[in-house]
N, CA, C and O atoms as a printed pandas DataFrame, in Angstrom:
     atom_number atom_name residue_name chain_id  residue_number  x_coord  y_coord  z_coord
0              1         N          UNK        A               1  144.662   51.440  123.307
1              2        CA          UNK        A               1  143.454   51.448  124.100
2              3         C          UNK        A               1  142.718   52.774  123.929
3              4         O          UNK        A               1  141.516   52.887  123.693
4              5         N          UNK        A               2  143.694   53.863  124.095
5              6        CA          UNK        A               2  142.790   55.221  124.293
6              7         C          UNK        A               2  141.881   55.365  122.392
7              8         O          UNK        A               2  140.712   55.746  122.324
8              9         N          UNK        A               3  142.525   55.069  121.364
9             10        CA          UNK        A               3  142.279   55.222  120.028
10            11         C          UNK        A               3  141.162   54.852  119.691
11            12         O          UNK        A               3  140.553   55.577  118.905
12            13         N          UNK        A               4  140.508   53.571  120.185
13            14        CA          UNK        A               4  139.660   52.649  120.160
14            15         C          UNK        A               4  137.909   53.683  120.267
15            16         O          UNK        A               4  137.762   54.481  121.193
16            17         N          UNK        A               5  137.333   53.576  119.727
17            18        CA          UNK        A               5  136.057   54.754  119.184
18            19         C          UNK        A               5  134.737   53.889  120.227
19            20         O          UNK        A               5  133.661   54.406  120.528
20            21         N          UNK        A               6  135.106   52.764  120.549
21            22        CA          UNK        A               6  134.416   51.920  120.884
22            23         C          UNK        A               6  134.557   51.994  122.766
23            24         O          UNK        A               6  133.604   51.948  123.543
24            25         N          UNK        A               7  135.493   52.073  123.000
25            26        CA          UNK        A               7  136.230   51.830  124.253
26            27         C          UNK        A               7  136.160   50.716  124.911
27            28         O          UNK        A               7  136.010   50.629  126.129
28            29         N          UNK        A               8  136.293   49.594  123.948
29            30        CA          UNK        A               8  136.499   48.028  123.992
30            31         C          UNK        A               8  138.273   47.312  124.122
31            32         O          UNK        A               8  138.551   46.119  124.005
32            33         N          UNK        A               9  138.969   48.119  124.310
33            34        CA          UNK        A               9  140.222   47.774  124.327
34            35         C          UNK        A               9  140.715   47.730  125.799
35            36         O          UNK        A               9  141.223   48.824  126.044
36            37         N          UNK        A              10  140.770   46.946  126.830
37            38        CA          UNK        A              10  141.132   47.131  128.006
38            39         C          UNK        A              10  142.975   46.194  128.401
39            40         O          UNK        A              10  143.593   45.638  127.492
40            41         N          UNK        A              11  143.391   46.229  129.555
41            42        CA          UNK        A              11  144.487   45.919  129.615
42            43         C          UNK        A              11  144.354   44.569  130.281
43            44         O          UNK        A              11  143.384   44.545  131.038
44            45         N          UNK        A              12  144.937   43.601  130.236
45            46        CA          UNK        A              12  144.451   42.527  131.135
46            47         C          UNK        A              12  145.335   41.948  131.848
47            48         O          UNK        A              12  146.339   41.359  131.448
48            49         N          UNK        A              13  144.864   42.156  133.255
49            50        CA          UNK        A              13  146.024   42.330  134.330
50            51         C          UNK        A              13  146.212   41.384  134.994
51            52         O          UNK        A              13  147.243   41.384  135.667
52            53         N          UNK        A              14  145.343   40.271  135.065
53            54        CA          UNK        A              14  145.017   39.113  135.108
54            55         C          UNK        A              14  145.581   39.040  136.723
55            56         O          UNK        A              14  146.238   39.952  137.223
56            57         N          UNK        A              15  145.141   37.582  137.561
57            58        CA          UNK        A              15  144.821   37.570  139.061
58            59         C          UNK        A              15  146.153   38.213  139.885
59            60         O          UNK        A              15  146.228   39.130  140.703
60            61         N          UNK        A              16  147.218   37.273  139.268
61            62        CA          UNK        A              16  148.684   37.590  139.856
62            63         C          UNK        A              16  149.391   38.210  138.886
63            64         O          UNK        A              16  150.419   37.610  138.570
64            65         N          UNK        A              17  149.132   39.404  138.206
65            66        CA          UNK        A              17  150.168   40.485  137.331
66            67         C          UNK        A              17  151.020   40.901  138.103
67            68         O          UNK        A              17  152.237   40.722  138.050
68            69         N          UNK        A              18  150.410   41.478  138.862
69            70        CA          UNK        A              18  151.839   42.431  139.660
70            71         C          UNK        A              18  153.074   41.366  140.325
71            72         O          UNK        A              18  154.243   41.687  140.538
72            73         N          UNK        A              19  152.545   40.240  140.536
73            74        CA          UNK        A              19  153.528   39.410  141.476
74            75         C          UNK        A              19  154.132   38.716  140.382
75            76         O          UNK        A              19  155.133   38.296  140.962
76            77         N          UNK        A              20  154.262   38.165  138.832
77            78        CA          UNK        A              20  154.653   38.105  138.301
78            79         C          UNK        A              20  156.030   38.552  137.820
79            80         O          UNK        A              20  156.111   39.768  137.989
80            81         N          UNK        A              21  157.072   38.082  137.322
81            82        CA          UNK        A              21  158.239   38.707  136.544
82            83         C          UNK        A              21  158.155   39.414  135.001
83            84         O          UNK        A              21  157.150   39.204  134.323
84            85         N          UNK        A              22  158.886   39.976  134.654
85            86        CA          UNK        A              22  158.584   40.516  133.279
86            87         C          UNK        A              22  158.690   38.969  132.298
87            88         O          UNK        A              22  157.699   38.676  131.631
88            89         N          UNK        A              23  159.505   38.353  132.276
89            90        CA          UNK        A              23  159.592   36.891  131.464
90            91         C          UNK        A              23  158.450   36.203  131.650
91            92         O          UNK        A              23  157.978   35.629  130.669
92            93         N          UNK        A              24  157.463   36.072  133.512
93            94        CA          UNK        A              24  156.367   34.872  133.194
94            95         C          UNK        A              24  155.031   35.427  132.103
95            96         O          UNK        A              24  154.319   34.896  131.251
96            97         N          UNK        A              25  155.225   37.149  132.850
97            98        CA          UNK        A              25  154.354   38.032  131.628
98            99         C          UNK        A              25  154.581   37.506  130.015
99           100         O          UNK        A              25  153.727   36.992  129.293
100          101         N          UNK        A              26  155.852   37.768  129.720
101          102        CA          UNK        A              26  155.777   36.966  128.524
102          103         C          UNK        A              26  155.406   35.837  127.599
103          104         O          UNK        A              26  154.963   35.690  126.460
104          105         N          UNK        A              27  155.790   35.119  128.608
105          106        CA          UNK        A              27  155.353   33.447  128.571
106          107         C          UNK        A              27  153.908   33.208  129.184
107          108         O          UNK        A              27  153.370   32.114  129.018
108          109         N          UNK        A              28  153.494   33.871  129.647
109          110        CA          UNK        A              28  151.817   33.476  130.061
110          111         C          UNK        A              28  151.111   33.132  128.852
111          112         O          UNK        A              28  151.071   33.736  127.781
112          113         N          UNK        A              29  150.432   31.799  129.295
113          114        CA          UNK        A              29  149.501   31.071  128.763
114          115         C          UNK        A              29  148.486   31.289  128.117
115          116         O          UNK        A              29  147.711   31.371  129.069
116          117         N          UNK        A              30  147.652   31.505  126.942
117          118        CA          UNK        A              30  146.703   31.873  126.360
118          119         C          UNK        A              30  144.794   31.466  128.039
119          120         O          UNK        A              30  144.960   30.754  129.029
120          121         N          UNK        A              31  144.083   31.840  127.865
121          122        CA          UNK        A              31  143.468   32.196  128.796
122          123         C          UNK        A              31  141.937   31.497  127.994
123          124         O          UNK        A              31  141.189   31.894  127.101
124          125         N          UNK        A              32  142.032   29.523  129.417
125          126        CA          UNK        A              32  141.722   28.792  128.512
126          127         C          UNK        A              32  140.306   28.742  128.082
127          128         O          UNK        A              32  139.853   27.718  127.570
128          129         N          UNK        A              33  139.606   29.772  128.261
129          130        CA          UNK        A              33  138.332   30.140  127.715
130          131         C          UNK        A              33  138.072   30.659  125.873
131          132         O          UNK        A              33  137.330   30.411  124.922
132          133         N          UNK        A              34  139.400   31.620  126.289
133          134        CA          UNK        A              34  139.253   32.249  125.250
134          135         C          UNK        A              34  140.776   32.211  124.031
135          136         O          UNK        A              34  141.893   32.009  124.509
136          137         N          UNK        A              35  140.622   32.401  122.689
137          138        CA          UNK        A              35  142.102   31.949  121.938
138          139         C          UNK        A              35  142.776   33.552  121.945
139          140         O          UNK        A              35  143.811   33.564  121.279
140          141         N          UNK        A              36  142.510   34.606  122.410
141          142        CA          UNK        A              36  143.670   35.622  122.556
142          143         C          UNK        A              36  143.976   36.360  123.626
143          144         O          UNK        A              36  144.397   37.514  123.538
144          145         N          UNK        A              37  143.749   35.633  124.904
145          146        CA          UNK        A              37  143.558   36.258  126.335
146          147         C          UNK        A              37  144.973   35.855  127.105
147          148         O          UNK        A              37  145.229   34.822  127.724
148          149         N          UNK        A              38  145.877   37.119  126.839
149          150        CA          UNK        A              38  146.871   36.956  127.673
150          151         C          UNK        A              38  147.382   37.955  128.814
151          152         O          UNK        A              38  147.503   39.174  128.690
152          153         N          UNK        A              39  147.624   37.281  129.813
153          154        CA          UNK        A              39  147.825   38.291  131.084
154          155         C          UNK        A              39  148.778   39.456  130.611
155          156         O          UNK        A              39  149.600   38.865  129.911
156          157         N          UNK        A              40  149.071   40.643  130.617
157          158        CA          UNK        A              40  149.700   41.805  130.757
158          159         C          UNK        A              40  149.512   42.125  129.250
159          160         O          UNK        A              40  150.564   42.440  128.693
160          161         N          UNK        A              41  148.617   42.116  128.617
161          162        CA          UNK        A              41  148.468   42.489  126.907
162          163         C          UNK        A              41  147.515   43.329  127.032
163          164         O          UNK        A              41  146.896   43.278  128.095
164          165         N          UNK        A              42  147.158   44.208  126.149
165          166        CA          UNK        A              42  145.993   44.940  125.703
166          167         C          UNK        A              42  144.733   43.544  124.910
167          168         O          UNK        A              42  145.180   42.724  124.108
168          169         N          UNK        A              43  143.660   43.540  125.210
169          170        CA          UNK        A              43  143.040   42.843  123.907
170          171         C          UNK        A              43  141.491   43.308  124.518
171          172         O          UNK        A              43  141.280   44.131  125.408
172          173         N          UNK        A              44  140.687   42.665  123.897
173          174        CA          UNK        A              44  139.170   43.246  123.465
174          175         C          UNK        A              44  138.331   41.616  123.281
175          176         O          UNK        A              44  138.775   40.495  123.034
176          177         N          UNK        A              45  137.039   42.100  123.519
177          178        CA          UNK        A              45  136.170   40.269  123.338
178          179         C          UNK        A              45  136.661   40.383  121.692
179          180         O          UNK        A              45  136.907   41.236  120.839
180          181         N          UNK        A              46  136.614   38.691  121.906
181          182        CA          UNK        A              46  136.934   38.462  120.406
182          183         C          UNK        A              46  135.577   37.161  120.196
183          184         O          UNK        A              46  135.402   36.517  119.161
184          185         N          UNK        A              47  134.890   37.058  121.261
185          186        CA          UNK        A              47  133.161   36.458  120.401
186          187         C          UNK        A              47  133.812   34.627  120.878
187          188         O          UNK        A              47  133.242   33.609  120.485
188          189         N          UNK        A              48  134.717   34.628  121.518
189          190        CA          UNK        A              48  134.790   32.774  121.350
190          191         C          UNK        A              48  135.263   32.189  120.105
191          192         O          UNK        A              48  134.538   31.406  119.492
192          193         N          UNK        A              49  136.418   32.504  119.683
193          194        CA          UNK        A              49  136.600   31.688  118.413
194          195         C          UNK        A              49  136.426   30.293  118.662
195          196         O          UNK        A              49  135.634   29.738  117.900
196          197         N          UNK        A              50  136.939   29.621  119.494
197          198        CA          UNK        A              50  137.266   28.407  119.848
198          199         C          UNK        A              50  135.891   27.492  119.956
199          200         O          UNK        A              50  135.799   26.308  119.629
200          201         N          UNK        A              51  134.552   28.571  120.646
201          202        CA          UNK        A              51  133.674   28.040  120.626
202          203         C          UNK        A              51  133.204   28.083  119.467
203          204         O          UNK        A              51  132.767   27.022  119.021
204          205         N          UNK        A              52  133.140   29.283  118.626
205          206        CA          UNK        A              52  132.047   28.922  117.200
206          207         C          UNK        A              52  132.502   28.113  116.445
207          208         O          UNK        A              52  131.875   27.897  115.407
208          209         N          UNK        A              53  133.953   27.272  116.752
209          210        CA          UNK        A              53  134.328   26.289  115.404
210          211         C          UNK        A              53  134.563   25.514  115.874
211          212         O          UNK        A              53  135.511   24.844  115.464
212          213         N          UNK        A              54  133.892   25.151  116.948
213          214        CA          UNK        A              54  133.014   23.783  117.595
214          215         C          UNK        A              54  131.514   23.968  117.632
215          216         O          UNK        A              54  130.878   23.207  118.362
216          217         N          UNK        A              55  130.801   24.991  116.855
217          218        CA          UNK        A              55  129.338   25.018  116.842
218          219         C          UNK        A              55  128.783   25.438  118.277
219          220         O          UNK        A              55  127.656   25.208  118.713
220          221         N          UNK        A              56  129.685   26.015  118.825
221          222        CA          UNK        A              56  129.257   26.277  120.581
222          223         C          UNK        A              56  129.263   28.049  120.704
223          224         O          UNK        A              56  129.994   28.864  120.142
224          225         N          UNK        A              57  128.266   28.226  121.564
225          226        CA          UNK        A              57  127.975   30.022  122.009
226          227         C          UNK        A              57  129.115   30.252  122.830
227          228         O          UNK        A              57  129.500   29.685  123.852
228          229         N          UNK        A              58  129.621   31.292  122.110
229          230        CA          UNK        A              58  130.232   32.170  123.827
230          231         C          UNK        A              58  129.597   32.238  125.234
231          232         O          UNK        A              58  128.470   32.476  125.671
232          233         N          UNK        A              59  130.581   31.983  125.661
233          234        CA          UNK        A              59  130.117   32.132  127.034
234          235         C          UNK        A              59  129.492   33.107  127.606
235          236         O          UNK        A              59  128.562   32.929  128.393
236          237         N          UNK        A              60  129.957   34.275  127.254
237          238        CA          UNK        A              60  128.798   35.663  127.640
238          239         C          UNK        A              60  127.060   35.384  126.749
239          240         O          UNK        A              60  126.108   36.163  126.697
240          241         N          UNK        A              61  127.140   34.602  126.418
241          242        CA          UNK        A              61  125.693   33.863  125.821
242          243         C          UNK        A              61  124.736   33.179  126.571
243          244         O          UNK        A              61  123.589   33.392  126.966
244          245         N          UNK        A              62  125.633   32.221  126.648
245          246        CA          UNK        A              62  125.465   30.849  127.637
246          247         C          UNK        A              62  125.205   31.165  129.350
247          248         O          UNK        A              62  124.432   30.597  130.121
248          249         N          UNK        A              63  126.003   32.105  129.559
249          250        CA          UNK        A              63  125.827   32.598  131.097
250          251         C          UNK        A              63  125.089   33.513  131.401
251          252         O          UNK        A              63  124.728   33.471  132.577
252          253         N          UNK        A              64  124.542   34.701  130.557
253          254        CA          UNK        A              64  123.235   35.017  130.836
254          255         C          UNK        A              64  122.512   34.509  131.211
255          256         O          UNK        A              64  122.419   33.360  130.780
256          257         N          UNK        A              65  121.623   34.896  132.120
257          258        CA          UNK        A              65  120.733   34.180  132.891
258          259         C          UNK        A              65  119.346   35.177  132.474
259          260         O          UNK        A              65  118.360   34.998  133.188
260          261         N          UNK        A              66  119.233   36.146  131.432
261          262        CA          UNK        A              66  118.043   36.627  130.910
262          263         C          UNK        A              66  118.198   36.241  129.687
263          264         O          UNK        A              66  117.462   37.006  129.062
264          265         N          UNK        A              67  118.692   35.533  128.940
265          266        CA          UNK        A              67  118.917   35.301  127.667
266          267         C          UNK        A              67  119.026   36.653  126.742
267          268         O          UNK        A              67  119.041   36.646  125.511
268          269         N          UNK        A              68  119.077   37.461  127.325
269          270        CA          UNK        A              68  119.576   39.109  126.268
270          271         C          UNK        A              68  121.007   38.774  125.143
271          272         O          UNK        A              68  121.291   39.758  124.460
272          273         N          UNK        A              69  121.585   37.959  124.985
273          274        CA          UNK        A              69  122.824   37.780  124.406
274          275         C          UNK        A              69  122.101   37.141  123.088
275          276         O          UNK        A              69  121.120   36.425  123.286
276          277         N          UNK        A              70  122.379   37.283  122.254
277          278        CA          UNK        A              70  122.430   36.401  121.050
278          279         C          UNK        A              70  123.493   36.822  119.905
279          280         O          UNK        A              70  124.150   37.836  119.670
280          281         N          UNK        A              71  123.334   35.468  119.272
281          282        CA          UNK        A              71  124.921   35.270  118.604
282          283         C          UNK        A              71  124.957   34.526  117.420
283          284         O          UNK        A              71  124.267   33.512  117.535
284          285         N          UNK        A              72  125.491   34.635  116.332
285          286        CA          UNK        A              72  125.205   34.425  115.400
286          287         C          UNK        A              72  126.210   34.837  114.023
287          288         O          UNK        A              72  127.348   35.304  114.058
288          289         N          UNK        A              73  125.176   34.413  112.535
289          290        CA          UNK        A              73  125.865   34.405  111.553
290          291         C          UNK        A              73  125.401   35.860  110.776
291          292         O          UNK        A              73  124.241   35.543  110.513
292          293         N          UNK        A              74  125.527   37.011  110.331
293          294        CA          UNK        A              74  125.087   37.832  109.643
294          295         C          UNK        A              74  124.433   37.610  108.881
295          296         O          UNK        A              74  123.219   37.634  108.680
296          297         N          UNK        A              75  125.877   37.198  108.055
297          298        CA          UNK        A              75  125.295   36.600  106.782
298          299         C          UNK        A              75  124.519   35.724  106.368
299          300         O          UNK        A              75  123.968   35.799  105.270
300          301         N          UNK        A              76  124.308   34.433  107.474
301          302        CA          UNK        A              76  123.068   33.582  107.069
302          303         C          UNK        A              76  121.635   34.033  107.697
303          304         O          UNK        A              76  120.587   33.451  107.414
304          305         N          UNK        A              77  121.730   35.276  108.691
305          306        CA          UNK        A              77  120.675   36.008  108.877
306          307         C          UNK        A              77  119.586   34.807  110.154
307          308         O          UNK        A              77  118.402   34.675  110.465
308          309         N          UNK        A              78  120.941   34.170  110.518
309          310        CA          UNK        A              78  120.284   33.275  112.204
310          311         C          UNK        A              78  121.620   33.758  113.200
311          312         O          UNK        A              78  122.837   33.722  113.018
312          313         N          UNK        A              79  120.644   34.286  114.491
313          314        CA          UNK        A              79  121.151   34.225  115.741
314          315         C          UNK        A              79  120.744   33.434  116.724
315          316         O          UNK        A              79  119.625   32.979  116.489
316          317         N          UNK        A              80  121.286   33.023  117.918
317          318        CA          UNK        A              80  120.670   32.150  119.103
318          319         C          UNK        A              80  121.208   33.174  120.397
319          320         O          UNK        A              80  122.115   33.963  120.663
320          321         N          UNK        A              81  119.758   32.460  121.098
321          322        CA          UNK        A              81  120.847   33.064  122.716
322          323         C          UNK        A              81  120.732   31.746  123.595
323          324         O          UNK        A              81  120.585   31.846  124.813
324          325         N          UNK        A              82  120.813   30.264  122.841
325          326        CA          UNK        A              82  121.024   29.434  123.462
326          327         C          UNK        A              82  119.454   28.776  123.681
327          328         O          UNK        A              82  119.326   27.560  123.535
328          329         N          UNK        A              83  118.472   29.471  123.973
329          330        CA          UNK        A              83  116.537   29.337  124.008
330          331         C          UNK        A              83  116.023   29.277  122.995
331          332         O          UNK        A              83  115.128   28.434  122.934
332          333         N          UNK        A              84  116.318   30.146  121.648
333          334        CA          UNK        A              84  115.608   30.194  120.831
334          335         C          UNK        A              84  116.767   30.460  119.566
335          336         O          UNK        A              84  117.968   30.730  119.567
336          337         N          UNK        A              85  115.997   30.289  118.766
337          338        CA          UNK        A              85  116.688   30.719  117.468
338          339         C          UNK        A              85  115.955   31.157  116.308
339          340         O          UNK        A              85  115.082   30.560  115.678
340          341         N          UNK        A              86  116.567   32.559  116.091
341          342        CA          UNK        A              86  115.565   33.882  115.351
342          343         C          UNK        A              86  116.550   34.392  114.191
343          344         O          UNK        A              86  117.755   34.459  113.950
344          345         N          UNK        A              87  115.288   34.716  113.608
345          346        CA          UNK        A              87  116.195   35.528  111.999
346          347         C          UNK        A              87  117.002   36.877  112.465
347          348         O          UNK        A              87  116.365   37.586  113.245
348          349         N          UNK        A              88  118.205   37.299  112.133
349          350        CA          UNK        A              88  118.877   38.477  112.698
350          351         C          UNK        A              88  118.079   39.760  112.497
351          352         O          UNK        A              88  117.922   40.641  113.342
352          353         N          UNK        A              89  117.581   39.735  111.211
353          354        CA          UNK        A              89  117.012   41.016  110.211
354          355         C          UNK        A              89  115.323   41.038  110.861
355          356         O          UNK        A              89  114.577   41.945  110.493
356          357         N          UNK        A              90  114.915   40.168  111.656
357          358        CA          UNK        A              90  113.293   40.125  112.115
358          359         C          UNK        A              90  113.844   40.935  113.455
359          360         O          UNK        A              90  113.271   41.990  113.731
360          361         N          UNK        A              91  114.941   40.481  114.303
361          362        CA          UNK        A              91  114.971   40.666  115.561
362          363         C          UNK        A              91  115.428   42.473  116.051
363          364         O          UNK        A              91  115.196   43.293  116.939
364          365         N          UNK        A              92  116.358   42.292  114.528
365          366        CA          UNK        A              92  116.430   43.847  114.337
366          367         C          UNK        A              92  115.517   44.748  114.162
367          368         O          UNK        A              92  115.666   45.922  114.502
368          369         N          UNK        A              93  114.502   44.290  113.623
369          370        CA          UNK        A              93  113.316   45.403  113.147
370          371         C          UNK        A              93  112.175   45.044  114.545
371          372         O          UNK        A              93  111.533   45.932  115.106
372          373         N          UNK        A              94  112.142   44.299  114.738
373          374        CA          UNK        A              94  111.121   43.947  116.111
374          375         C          UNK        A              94  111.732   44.614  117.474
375          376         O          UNK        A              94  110.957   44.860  118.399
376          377         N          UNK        A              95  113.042   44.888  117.585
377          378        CA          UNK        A              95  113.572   45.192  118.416
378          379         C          UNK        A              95  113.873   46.895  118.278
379          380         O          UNK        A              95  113.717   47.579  119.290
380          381         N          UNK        A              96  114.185   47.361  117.359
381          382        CA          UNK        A              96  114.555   48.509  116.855
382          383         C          UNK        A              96  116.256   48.474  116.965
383          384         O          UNK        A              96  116.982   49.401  117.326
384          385         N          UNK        A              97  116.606   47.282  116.594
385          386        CA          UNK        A              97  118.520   47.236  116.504
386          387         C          UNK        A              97  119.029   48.222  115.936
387          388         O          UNK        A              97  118.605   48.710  114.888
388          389         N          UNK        A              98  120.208   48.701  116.717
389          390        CA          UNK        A              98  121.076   49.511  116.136
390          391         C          UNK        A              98  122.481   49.163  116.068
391          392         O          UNK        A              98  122.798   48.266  116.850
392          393         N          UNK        A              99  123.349   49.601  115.390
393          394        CA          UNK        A              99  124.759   49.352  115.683
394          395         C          UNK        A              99  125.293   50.661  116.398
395          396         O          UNK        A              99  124.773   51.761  116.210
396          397         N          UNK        A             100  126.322   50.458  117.192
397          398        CA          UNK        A             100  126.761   52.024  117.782
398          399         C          UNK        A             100  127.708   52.326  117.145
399          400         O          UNK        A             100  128.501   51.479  116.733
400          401         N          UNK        A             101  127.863   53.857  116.881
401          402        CA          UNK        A             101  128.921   54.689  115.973
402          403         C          UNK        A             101  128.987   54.033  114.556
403          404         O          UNK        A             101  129.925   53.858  113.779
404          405         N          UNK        A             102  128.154   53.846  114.519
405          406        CA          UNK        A             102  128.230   53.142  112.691
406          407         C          UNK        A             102  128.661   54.280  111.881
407          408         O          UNK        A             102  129.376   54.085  110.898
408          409         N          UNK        A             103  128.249   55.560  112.248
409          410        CA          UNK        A             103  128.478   56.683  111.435
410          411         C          UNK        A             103  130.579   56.706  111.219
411          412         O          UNK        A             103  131.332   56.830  110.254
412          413         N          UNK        A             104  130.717   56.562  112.310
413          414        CA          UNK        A             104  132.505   55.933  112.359
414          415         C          UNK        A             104  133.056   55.270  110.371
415          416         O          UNK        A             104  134.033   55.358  109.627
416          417         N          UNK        A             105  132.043   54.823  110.361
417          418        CA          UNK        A             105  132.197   53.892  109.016
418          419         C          UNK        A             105  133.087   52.805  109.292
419          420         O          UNK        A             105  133.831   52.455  108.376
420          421         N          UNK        A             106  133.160   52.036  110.709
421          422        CA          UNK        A             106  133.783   50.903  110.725
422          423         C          UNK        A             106  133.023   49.988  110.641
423          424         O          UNK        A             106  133.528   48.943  111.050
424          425         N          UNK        A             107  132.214   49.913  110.359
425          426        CA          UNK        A             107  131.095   48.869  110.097
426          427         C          UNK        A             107  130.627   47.580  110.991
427          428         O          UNK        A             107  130.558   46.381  110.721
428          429         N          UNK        A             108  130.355   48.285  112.093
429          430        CA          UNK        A             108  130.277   47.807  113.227
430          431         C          UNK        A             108  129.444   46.283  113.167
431          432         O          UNK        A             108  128.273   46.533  112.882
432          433         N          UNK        A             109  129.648   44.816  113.335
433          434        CA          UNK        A             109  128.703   44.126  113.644
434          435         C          UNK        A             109  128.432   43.763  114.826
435          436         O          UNK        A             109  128.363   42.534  114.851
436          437         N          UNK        A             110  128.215   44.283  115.969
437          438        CA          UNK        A             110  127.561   43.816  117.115
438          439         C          UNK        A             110  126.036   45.149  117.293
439          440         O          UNK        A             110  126.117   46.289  117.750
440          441         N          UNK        A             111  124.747   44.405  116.724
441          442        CA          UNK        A             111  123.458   45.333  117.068
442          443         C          UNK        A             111  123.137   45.536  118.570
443          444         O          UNK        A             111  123.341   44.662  119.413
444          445         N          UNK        A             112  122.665   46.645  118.815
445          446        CA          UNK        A             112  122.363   46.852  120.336
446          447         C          UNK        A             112  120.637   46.682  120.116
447          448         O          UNK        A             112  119.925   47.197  119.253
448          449         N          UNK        A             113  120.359   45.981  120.972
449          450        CA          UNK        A             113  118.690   45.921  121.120
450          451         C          UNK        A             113  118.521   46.716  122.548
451          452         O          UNK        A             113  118.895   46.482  123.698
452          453         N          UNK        A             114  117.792   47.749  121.930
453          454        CA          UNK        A             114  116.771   48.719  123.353
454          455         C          UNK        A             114  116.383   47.914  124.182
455          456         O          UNK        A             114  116.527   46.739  123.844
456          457         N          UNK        A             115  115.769   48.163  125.525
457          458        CA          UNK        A             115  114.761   47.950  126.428
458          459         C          UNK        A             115  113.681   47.271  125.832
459          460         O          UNK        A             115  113.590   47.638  124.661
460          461         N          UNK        A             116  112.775   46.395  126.145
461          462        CA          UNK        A             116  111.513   46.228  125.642
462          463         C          UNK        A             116  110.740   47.030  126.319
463          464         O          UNK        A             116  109.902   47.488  125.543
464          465         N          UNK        A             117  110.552   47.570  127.744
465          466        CA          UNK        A             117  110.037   48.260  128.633
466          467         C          UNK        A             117  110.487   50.244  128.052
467          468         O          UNK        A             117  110.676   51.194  128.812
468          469         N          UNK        A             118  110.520   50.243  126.734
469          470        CA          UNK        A             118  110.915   51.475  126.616
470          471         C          UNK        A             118  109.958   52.575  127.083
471          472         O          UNK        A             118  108.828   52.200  127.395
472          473         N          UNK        A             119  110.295   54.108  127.191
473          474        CA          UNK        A             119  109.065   54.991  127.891
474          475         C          UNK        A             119  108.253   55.739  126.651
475          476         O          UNK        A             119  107.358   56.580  126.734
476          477         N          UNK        A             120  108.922   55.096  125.360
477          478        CA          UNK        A             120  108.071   55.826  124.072
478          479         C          UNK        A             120  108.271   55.404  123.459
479          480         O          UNK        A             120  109.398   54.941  123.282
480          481         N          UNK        A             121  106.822   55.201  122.321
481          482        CA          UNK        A             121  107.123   54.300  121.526
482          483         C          UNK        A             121  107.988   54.213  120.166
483          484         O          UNK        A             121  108.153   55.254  119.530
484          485         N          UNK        A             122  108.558   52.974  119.690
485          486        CA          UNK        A             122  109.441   53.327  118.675
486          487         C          UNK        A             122  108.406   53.578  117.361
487          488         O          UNK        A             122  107.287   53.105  117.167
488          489         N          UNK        A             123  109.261   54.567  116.478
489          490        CA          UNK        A             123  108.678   55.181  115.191
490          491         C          UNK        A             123  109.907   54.871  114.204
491          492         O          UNK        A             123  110.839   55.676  114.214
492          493         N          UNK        A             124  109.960   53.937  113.490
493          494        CA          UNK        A             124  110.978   53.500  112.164
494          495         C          UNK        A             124  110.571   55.112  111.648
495          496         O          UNK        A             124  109.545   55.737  111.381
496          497         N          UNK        A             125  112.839   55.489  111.709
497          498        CA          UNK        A             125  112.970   56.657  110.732
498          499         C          UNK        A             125  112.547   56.753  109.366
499          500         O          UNK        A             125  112.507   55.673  108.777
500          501         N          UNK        A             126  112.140   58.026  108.547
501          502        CA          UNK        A             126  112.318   57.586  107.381
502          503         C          UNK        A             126  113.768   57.643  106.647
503          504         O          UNK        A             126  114.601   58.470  107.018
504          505         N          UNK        A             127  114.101   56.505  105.330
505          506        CA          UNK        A             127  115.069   56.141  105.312
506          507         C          UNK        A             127  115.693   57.251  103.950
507          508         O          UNK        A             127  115.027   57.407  102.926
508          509         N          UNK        A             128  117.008   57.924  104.163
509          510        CA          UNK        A             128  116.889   58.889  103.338
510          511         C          UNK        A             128  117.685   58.663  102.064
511          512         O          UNK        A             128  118.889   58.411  102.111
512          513         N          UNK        A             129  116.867   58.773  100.687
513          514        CA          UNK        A             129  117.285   58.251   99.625
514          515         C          UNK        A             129  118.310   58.845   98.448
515          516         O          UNK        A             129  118.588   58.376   97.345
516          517         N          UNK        A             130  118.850   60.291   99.240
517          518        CA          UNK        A             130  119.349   61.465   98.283
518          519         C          UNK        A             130  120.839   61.415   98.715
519          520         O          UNK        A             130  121.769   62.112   98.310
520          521         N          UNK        A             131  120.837   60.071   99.960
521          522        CA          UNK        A             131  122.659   60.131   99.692
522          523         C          UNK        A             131  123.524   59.265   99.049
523          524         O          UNK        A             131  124.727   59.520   98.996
């Protein structure tokens, strides 16, 4: 957890941990939303496997109630947030997307989109060609 650059690694202690035995800890049930959610483990979002290979959004998608979530294929360069469905590479540049700690070189794919209500306006860096 502490290693994690992201600080996406949390412990999951789930409703009744403590009242639990060390064996039901063991044997606890995958967590039926999600395919790696087990009570007393370390784990991190893992995006809904279960849903994208049924063609279905994660639920942190779907349950937004501002539609800010969108979700998607990189590589085919379409995301949804369930309302609409937009090119990844338009929404990035319209938005001013970033990835966080990319400099990390883990090659982060989840983009953060700013505020639209920002207090200044965005200015595309120039992009530097001498590295």
């Amino acid at each position: 957890m502490v290693a994690c650059p992201y600080s996406a690694r949390v412990f999951n202690w789930g409703d009744d941990l403590n009242k639990m035995t060390h064996e039901e800890i063991e044997n606890a049930k995958h967590h039926t939303a999600c395919s790696s959610h087990v009570m007393g483990t370390v784990e991190k979002c893992d995006f809904c496997p279960m849903k994208s290979g049924n063609n279905e959004l994660p639920d942190c998608v779907t349950a937004c109630p501002n539609g800010v979530f969108y979700f998607g294929d990189e590589n085919e360069d379409v995301v949804s947030n369930g309302d609409e469905t937009v090119r990844l590479s338009q929404l990035i540049k319209d938005k001013a997307g970033y990835r966080f700690l990319e400099e990390l070189g883990t090659k982060p794919r989840v983009y953060y989109l700013p505020p639209a209500n920002r207090q200044f306006p965005f200015v595309e860096a120039p992009i530097d060609t001498t590295l």
